[in-house]
VOPADO-675049 format. One line per 4 residues: number of its first residue (from 1); their letters; for each residue x, y, z of N, C-alpha, C, O. Coordinates in steps of 0.1 Angstrom, whole numbers. Last residue first. Layout:
// residues N
NUM) a) X,Y,Z,X,Y,Z,X,Y,Z,X,Y,Z | ...
This chain:
// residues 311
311) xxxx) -218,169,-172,-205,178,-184,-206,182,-194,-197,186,-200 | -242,149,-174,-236,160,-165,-228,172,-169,-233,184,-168 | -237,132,-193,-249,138,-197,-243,152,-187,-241,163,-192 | -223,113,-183,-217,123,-190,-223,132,-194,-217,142,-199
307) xxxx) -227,97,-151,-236,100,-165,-225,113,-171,-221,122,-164 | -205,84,-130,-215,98,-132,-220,98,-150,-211,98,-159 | -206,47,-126,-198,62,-131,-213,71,-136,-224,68,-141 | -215,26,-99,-223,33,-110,-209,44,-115,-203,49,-106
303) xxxx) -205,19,-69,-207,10,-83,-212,13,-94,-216,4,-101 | -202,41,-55,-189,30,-57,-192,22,-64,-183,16,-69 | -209,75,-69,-213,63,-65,-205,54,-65,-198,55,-74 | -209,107,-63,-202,99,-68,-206,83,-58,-207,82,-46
299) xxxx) -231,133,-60,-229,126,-55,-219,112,-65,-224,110,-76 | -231,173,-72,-233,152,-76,-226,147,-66,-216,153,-62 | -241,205,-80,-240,195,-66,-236,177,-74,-244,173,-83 | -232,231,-93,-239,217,-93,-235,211,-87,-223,208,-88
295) xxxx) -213,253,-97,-219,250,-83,-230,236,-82,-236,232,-72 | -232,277,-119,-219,273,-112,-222,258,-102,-233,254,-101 | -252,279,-132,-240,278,-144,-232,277,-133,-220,274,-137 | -274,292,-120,-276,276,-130,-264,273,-134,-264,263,-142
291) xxxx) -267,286,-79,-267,293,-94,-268,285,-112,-263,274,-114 | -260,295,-47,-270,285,-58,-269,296,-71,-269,308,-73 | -242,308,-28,-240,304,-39,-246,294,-53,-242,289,-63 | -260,296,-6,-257,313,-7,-249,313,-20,-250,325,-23
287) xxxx) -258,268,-7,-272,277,-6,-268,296,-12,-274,304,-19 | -235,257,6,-235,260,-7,-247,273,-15,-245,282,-24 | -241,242,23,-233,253,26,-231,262,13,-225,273,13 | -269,225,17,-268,244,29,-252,249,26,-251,261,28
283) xxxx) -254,205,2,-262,218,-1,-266,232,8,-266,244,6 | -240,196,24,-232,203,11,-240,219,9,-239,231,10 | -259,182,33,-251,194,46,-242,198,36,-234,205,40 | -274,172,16,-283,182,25,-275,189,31,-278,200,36
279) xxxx) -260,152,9,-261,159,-2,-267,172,4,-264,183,-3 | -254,133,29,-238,144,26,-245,155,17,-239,166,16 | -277,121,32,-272,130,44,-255,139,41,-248,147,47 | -278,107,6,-289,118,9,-281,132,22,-279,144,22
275) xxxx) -263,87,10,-260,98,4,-268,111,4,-264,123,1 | -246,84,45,-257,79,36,-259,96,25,-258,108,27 | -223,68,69,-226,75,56,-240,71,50,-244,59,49 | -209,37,72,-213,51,83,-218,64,73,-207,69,73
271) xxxx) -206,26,53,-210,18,64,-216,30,74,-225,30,82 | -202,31,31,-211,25,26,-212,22,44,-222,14,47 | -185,67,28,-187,50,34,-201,47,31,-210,55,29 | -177,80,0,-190,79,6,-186,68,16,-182,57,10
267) xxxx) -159,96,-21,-155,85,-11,-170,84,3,-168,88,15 | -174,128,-29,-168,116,-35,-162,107,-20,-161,112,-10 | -192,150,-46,-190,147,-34,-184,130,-33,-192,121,-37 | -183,179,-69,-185,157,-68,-181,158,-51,-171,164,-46
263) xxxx) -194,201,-81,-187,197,-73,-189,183,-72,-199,178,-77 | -193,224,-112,-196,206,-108,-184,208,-92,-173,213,-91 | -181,252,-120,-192,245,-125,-198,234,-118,-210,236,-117 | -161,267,-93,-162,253,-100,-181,255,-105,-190,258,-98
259) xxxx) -164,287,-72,-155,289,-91,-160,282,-95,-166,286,-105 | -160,292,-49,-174,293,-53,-173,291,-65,-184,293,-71 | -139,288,-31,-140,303,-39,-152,304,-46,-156,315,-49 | -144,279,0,-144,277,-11,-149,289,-18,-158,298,-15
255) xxxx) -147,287,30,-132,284,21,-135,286,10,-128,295,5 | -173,281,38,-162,292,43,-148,291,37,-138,297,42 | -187,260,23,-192,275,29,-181,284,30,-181,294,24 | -169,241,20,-178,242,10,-183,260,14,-181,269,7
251) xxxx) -161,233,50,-147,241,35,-157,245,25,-153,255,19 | -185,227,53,-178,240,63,-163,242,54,-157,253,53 | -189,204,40,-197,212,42,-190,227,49,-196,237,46 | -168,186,54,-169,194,39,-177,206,38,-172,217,35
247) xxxx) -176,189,79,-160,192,76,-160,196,60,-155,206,55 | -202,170,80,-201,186,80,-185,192,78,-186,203,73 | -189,148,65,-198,159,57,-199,168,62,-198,178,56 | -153,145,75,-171,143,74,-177,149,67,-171,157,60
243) xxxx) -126,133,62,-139,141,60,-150,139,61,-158,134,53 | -105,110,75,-115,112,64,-123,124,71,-126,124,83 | -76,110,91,-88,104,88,-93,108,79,-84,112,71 | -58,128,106,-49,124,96,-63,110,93,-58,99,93
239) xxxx) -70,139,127,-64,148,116,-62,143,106,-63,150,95 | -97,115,131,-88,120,138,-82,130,122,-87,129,110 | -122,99,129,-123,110,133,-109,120,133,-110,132,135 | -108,71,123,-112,81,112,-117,95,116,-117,104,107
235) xxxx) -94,69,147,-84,68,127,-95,78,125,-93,90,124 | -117,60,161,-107,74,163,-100,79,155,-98,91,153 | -134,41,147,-134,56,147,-129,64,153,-133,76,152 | -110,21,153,-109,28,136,-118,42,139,-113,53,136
231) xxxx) -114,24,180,-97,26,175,-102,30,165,-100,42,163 | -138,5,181,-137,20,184,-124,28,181,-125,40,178 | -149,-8,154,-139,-6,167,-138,8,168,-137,18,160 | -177,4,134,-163,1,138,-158,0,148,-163,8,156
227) xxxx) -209,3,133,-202,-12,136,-188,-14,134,-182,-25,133 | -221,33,145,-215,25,137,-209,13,141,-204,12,152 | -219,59,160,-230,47,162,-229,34,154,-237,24,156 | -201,73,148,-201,69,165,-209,59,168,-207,51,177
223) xxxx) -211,74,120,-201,68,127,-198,59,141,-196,47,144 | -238,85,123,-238,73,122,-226,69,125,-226,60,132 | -229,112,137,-235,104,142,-235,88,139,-233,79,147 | -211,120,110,-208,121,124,-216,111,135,-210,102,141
219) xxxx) -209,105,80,-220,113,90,-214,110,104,-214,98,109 | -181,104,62,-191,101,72,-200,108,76,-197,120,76 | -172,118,36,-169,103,39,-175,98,51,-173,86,52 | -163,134,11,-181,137,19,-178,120,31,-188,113,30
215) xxxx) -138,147,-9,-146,136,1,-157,142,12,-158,153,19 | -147,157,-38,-141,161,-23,-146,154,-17,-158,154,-17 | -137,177,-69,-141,161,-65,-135,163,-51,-124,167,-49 | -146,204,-86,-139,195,-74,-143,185,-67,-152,185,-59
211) xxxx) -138,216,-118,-145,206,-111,-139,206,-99,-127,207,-100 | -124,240,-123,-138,241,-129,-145,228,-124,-157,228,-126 | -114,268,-98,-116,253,-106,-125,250,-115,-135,257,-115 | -100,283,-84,-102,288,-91,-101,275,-104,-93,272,-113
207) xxxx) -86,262,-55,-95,272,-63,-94,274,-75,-85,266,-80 | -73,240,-38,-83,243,-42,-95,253,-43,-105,255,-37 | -48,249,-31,-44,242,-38,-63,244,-48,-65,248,-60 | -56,265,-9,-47,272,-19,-47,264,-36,-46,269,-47
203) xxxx) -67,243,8,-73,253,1,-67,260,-5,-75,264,-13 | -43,227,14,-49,221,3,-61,231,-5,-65,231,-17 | -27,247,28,-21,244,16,-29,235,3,-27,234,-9 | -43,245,50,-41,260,42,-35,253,28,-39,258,17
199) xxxx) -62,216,50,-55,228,60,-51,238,49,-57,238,39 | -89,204,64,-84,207,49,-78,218,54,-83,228,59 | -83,166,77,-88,179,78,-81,190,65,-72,187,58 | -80,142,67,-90,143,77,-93,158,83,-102,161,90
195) xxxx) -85,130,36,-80,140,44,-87,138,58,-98,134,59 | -96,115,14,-82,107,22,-79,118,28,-66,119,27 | -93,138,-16,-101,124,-8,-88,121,1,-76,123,-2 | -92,160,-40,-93,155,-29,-95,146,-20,-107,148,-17
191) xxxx) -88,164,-71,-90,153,-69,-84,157,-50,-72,155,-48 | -98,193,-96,-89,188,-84,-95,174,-76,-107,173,-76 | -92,209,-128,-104,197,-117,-88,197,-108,-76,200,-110 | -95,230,-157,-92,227,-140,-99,220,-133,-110,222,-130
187) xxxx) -93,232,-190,-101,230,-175,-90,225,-167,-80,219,-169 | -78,243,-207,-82,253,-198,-93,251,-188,-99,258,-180 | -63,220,-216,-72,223,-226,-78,234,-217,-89,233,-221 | -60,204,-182,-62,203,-195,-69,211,-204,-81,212,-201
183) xxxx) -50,198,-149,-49,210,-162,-52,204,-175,-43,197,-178 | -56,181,-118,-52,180,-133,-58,196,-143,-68,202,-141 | -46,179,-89,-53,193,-100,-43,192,-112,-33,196,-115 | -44,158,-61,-39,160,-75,-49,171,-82,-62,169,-81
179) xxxx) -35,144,-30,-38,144,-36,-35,156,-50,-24,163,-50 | -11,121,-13,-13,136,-21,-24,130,-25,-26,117,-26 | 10,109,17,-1,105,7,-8,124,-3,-8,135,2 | 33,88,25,31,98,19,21,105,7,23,107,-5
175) xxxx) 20,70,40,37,70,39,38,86,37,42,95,45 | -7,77,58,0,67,50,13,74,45,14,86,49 | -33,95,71,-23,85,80,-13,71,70,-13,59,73 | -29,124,63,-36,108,60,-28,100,65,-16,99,62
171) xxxx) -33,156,48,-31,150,62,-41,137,58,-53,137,53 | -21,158,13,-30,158,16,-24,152,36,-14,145,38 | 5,179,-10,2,170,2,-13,171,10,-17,182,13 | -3,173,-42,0,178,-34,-3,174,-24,-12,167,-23
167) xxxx) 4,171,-78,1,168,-69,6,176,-56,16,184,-57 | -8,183,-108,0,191,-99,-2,186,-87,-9,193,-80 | -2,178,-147,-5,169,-134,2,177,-114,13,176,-110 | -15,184,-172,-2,191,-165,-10,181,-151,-21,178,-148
163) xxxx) -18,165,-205,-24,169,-190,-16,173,-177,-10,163,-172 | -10,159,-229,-10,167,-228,-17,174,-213,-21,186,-211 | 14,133,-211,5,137,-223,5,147,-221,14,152,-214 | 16,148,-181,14,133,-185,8,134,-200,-4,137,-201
159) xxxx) 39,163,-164,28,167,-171,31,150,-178,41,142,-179 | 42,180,-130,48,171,-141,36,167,-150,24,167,-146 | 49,201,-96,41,198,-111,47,190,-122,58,193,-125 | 55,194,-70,66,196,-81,53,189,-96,51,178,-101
155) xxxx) 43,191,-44,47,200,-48,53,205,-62,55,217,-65 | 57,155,-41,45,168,-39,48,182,-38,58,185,-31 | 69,140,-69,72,153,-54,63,156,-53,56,160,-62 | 72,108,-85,73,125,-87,69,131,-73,64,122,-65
151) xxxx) 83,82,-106,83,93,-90,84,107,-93,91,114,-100 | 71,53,-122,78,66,-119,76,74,-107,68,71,-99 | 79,18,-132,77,30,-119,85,44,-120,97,47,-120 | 65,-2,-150,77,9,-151,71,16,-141,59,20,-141
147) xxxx) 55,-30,-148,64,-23,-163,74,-15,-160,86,-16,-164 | 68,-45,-117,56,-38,-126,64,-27,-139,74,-20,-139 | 62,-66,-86,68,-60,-100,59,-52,-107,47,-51,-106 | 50,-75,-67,51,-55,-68,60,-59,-77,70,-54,-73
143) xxxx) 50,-97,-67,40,-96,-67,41,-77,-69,32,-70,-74 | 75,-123,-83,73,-107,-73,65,-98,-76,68,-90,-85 | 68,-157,-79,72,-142,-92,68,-130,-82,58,-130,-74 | 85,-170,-54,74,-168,-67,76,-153,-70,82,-143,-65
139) xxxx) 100,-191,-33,105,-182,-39,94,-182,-53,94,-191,-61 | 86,-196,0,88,-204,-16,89,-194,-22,80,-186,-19 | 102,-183,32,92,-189,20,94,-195,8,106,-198,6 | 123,-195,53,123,-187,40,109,-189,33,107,-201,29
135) xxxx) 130,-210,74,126,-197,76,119,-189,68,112,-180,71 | 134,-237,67,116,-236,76,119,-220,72,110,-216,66 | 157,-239,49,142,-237,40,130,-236,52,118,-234,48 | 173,-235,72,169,-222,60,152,-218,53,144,-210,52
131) xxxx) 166,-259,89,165,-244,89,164,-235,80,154,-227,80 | 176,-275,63,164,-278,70,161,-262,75,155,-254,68 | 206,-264,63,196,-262,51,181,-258,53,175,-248,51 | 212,-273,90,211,-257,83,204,-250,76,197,-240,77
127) xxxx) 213,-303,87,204,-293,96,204,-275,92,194,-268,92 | 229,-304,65,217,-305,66,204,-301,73,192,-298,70 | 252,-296,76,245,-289,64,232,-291,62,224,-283,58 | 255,-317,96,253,-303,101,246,-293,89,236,-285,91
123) xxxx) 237,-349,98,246,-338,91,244,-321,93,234,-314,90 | 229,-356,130,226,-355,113,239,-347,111,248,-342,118 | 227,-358,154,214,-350,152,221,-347,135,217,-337,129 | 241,-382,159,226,-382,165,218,-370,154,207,-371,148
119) xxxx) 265,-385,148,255,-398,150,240,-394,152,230,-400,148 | 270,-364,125,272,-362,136,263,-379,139,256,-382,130 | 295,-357,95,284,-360,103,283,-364,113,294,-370,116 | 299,-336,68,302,-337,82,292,-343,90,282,-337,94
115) xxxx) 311,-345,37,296,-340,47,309,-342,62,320,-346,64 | 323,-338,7,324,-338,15,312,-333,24,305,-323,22 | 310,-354,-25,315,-344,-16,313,-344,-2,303,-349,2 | 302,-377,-40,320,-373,-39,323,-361,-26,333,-359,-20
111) xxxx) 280,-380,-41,280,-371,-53,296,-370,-46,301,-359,-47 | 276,-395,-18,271,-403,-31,279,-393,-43,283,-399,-53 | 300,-379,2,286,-382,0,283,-391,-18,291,-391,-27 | 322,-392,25,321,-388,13,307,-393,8,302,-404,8
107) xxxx) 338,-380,56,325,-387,43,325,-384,40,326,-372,41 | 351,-374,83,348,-368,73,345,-380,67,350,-391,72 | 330,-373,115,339,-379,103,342,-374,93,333,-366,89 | 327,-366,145,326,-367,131,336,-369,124,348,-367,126
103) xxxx) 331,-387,170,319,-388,163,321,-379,146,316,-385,137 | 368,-398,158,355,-390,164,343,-389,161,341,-391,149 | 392,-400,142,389,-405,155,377,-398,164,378,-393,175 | 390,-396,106,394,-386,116,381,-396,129,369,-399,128
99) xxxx) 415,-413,91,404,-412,90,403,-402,108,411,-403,118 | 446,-429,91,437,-414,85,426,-412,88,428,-401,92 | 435,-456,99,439,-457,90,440,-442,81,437,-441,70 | 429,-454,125,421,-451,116,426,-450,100,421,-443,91
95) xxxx) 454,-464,139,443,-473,140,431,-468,130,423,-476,127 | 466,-438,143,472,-449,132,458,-457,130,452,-457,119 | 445,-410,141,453,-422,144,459,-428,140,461,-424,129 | 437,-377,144,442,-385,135,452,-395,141,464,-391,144
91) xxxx) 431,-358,166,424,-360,155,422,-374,150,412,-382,151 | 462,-351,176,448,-357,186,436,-363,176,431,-374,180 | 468,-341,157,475,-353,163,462,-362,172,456,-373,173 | 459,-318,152,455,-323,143,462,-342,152,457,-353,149
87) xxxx) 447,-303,181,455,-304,175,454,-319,165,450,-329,170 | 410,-286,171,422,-292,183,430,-295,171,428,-294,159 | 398,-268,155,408,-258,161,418,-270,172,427,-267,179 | 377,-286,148,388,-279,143,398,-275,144,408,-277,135
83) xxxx) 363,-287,174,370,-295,171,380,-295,156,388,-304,154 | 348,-263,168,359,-263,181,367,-276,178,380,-275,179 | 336,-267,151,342,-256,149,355,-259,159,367,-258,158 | 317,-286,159,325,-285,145,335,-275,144,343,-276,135
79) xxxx) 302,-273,176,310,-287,179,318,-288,169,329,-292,173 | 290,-250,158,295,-249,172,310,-259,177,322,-256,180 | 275,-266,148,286,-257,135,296,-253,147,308,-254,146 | 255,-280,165,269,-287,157,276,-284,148,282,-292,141
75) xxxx) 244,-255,174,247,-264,187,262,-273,176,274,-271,178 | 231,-244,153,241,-236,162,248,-244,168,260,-241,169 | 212,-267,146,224,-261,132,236,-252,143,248,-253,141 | 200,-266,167,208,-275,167,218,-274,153,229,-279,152
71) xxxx) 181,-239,164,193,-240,173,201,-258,177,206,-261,188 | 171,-243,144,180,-235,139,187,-239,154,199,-244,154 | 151,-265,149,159,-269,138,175,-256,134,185,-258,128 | 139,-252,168,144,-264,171,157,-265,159,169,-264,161
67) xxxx) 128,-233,155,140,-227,164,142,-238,170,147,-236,181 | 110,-248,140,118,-240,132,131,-232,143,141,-227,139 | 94,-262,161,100,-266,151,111,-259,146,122,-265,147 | 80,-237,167,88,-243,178,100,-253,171,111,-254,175
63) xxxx) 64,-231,144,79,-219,146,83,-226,158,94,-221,162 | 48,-254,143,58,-249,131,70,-241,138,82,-243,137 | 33,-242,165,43,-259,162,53,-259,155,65,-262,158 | 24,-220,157,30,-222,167,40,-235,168,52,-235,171
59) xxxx) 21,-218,118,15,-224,133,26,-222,146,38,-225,143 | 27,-190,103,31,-206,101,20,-208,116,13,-199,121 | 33,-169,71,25,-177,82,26,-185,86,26,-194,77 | 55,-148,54,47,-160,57,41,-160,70,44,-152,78
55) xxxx) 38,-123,31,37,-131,41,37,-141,47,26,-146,50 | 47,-108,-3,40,-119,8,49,-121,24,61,-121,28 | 45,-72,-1,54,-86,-2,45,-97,6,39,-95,16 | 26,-52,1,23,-61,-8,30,-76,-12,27,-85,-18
51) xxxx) 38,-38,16,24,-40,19,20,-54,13,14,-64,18 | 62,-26,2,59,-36,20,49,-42,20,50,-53,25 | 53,-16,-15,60,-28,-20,63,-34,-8,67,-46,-7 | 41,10,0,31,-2,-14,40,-16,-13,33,-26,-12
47) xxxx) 66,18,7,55,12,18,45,2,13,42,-9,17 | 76,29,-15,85,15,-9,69,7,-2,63,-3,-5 | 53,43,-31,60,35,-36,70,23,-29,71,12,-34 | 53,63,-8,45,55,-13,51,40,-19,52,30,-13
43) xxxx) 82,76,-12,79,71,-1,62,61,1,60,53,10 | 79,86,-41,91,71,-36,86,68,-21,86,56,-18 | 45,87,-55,58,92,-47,67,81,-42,64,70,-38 | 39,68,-83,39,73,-73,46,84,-67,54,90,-74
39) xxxx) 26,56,-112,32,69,-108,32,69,-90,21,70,-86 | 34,29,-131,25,34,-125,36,46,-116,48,45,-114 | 30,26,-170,36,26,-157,28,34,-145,19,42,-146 | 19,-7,-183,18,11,-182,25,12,-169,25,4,-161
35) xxxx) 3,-31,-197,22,-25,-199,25,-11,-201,30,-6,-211 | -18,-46,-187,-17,-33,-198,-4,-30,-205,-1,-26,-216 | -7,-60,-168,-18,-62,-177,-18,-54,-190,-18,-58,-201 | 2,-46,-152,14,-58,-160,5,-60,-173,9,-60,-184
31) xxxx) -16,-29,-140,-5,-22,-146,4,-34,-161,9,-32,-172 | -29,-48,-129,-37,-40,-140,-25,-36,-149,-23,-38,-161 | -13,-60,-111,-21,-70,-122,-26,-61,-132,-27,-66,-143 | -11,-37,-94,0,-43,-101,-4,-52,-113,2,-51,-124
27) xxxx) -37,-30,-84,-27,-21,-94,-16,-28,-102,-12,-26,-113 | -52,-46,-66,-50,-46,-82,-48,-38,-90,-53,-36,-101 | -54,-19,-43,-60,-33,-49,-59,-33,-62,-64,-25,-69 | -50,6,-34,-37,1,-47,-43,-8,-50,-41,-11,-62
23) xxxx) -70,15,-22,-67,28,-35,-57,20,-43,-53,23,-54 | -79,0,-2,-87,7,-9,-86,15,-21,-94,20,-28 | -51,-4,8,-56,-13,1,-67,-7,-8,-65,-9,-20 | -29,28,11,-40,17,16,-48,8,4,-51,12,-7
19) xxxx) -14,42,-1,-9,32,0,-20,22,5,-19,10,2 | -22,73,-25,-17,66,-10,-14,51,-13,-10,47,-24 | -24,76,-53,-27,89,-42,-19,84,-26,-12,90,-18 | -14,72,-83,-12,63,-67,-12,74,-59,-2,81,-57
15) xxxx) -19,63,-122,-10,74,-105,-20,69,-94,-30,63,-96 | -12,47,-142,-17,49,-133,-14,58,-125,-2,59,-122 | -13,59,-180,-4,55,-167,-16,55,-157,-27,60,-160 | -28,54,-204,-15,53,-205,-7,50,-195,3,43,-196
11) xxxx) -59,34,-215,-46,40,-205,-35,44,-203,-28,34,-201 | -71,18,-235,-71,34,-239,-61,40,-224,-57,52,-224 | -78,-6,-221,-66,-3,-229,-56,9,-234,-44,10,-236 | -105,-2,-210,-93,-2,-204,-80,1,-212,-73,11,-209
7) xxxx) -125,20,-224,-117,7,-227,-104,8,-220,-95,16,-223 | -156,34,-218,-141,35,-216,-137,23,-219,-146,14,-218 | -180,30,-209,-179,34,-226,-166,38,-226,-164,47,-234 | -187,32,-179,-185,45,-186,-183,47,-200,-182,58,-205
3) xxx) -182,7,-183,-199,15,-176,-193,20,-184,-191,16,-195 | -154,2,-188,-167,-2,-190,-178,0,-191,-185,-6,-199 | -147,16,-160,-145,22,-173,-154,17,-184,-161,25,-189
């Protein structure tokens, strides 16, 4: 925003297309930061607050440790229990002056209150405790807190200020993920990205626009030939993956109403992708619609904002 002669401050809300790290990293710090609320869908919204609860981690040693320590809390609440339930006679001697005839005892701790203790493996609360605190992590400030969380539907238009906001369901392998056709002032933009294929509801969704921002996100070849596991290029090949450029390129030709002034070719990998190669299979599909007043081709960059000079 910065680049672009934007001030963070000037924000009023965030909105939250999906859940993957690439789209929430430092939303929460931004949001607390500012004191704005952020927009999701509720099914977004929990999976984000999965994602984001800490994790503990321990060593092998540690977790043999930690089911050492829970199954002798079992072994003497166990011993404790049963000797409870014998009869109090059997318990309690003359020769103990009261005092109860058995490895446990009742005691009285420094602070007056009652322990239960065993010779060998300790006081039972304390083995417990011990247990509790191996399972639990350290209790810190809650990392998905945030000013104010709102929810809104795919499908169910809601208006932010004076900008009508119309999200809708995008195929993506996350909780529940949309993309969005903002309304303002009689322009129309649509925000696509994070599809792996563009099915009837998102073409319905995109027309009669004046901008469309649309993922261009691999070159087919360099993928396959790329430095992913083979698993992620199945993710990303697959329905619920990203948009190649020819996949754009082929909604750009055969779907698209041809309406928009500015198309933005947007979410580039930097690993399988190159910009030249999304700009050449856009532009042919586009070719039969070249014109000075529609249809401008831009590429969207991950570390530069588009010149305003464009608009």
């Amino acid at each position: 925003m910065q680049l672009a002669g934007e001030e963070p401050e000037t924000l009023n809300a965030i909105l939250i297309t999906h859940e993957h790290s690439d789209h929430v990293n430092g939303v929460a710090v931004t949001a607390r930061k500012l004191g704005i609320p952020v927009y999701f869908t509720e099914g977004t919204h929990q999976a984000w607050a999965r994602w984001i609860a800490p994790r503990k981690q321990m060593t092998y040693a540690q977790w043999m440790e930690q089911m050492r320590l829970q199954a002798a809390a079992r072994e003497a609440e166990a011993d404790a229990n049963h000797e409870s339930e014998a009869n109090e006679d059997d318990l309690i001697g003359p020769s103990d002056g009261g005092q109860l005839s058995h490895p446990f005892r009742k005691e009285r701790g420094m602070d007056g209150a009652p322990a239960c203790q065993d010779s060998e493996t300790g006081s039972v609360l304390e083995i417990a405790a011990a247990a509790e605190s191996a399972d639990e992590p350290a209790k810190k400030k809650d990392p998905a807190a945030l000013p104010a969380v709102e929810y809104f539907k795919a499908g169910e238009p809601f208006d932010l200020g004076d900008i009508r906001v119309n999200p809708f369901t995008i195929p993506h392998d996350a909780a529940d993920p949309v993309g969005f056709v903002f309304e303002a002032e009689g322009v129309r933009m649509a925000f696509a990205t994070d599809l792996g294929y563009v099915p009837p509801n998102v073409k319905a969704q995109l027309t009669n626009l004046d901008l469309l921002l649309l993922e261009a996100n691999h070159d087919l070849e360099m993928l396959r030939d790329g430095p992913y596991p083979w698993a992620v290029k199945q993710r990303v090949l697959s329905r619920v993956g990203h948009l190649s450029n020819e996949a754009a390129a082929s909604f750009l030709e055969k779907d698209y109403d041809g309406h928009a002034a500015h198309i933005i070719l947007a979410h580039l990998s930097e690993s399988n992708n190159l910009p030249e190669l999304a700009q050449v299979a856009a532009e042919g599909a586009l070719s039969a619609r070249a014109s000075l007043l529609a249809n401008r081709l831009l590429l969207a960059s991950q570390h530069d904002p588009l010149s305003s000079l464009y608009f």
